[in-house]
Steps between C-alpha positions, in 0.01 A plus 500: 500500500175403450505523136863358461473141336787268501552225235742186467541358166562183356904544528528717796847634390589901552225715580334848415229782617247633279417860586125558447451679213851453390408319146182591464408681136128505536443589803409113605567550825292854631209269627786284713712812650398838558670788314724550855654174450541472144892560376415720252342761759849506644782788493771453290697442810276285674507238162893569500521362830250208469684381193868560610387304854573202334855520371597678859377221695684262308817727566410487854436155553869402323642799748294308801620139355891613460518672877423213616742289329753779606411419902504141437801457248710788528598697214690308205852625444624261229441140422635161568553156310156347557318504178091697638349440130540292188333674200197288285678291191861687591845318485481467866227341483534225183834402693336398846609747743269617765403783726709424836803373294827704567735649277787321586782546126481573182753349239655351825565859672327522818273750606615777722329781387139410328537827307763366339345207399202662366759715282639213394180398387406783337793542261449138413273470232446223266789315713499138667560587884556222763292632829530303822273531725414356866157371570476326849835425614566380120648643230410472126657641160269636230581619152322766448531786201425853521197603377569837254286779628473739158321758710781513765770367264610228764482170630235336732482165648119581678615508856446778769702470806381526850547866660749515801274742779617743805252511805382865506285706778102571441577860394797461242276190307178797474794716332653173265124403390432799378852503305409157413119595356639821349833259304273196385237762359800653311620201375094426393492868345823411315437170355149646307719769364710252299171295401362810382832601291542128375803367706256260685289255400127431627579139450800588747226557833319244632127470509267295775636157429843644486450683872287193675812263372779777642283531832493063518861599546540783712266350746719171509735722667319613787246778632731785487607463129150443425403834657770705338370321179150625567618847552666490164199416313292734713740810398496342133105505512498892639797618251267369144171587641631833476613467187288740253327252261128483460342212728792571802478719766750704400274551163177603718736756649569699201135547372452660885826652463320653153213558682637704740693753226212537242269549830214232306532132524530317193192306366469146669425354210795557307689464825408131538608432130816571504528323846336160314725553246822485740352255690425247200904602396596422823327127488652447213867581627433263805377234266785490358803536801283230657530260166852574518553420858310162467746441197778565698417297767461199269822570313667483868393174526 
């Protein structure tokens, strides 16, 4: 512990360890650490663990985060009329309505299932639709069009509704967290495979500004949503740290992953190129979702 140093920089956002020895191409750091505590002294297993700590802690923490949702909450089994979330610079959003409001008709039919409404919705695109919705004790009519989704091939307005929850005991929530962690890391898994075979776009995820501006809004709704938020991002984090691209955990893992087959580690030095070179790609990609997001945000307006 002794030889642990902790550091807080200038925008004390996210956060990261640096094994000893862990970058190191000259051996810059022998006079600092002895050859006991350096990283590349280690096992193959010992560096797989050390590395893949990370990503499992995040995994942990959403699984910690979402049990305790489950106790508080319940578990949700479908959704009601309250609009939870308005998307940044969606329909929703450029006609007024606001988290809290409640679905109440659409084209003058009420509401009495929400699925339906959100069907409605969806097969809607490009088409005028008269929404009414009730926002303390009030009621108000927006005009609001369908937004076409080419990915999904349907309408969207930019609205998620509020999940409807059943009380359940200490024991069953352990069980519905991990289904919970296990689904949402799925869904993670799923959505990089159609980025990677061209069916998403990059410009289609949001960056840092994007996520702050989404988490302004989840935390208007209360602790609880907030938390379940947090435990999304956390499982995000874990699922593309893994990922195997130079600079990410996930990269790390497959030079010790090599190194354990071939029996001989590769050189450093050639191992901390290709990681600069994913990292520098990897700026570059957040560079630009972030200029997008700040674009959107001012188109919204």
């Amino acid at each position: 512990m002794d030889k642990t140093q902790y550091t807080l920089n200038m925008i004390p956002i996210l956060g990261f360890v640096r094994i000893a020895g862990l970058d190191d191409e000259a051996g810059l750091s022998r006079n600092k650490y002895s050859k006991k505590e350096n990283y590349h002294s280690k096992t193959p297993p010992q560096k797989f663990m050390s590395i893949f700590g990370g990503p499992l802690f995040n995994l942990i923490l959403a699984l910690v985060l979402i049990y305790i949702v489950l106790v508080f909450n319940g578990v949700p089994r479908g959704i009601s009329n309250e609009i939870m979330t308005i998307s940044p610079a969606s329909e929703a959003q450029k006609a007024g309505m606001q988290p809290g409001d409640k679905l109440l008709a659409i084209q003058g039919k009420r509401v009495a299932n929400p699925l339906d409404a959100v069907k409605m919705i969806h097969n809607s695109p490009g088409k005028e639709l008269l929404v009414t919705i009730e926002r303390n004790g009030s009621t108000k009519d927006y005009r609001v069009t369908p937004r076409l989704n080419k990915k999904m091939n349907i309408g969207l307005i930019g609205f998620s509704l509020k999940p409807i929850y059943e009380k359940v005991g200490p024991f069953t929530a352990i069980y519905e967290s991990f289904s919970q962690v296990i689904g949402i890391s799925l869904a993670i898994i799923y959505t990089i495979g159609l980025l990677f075979i061209g069916k998403l776009s990059l410009l289609d995820l949001a960056g840092p500004v994007g996520i702050a501006q989404f988490t302004g809004q989840v935390a208007g709704q209360g602790i609880m949503p907030l938390i379940s938020f947090t435990a999304f991002l956390s499982i995000n984090l874990g699922i593309l740290n893994l990922l195997p691209i130079p600079a990410l955990d996930g990269g790390r893992l497959v030079f010790i992953i090599i190194e354990w087959a071939r029996k001989k580690a590769i050189d450093i030095e050639l191992e901390n190129k290709i990681h600069q070179v994913g990292f520098t790609v990897l700026l570059i990609l957040m560079a630009v979702i972030t200029g997008h997001d700040i674009l959107r945000i001012f188109r919204g307006r």
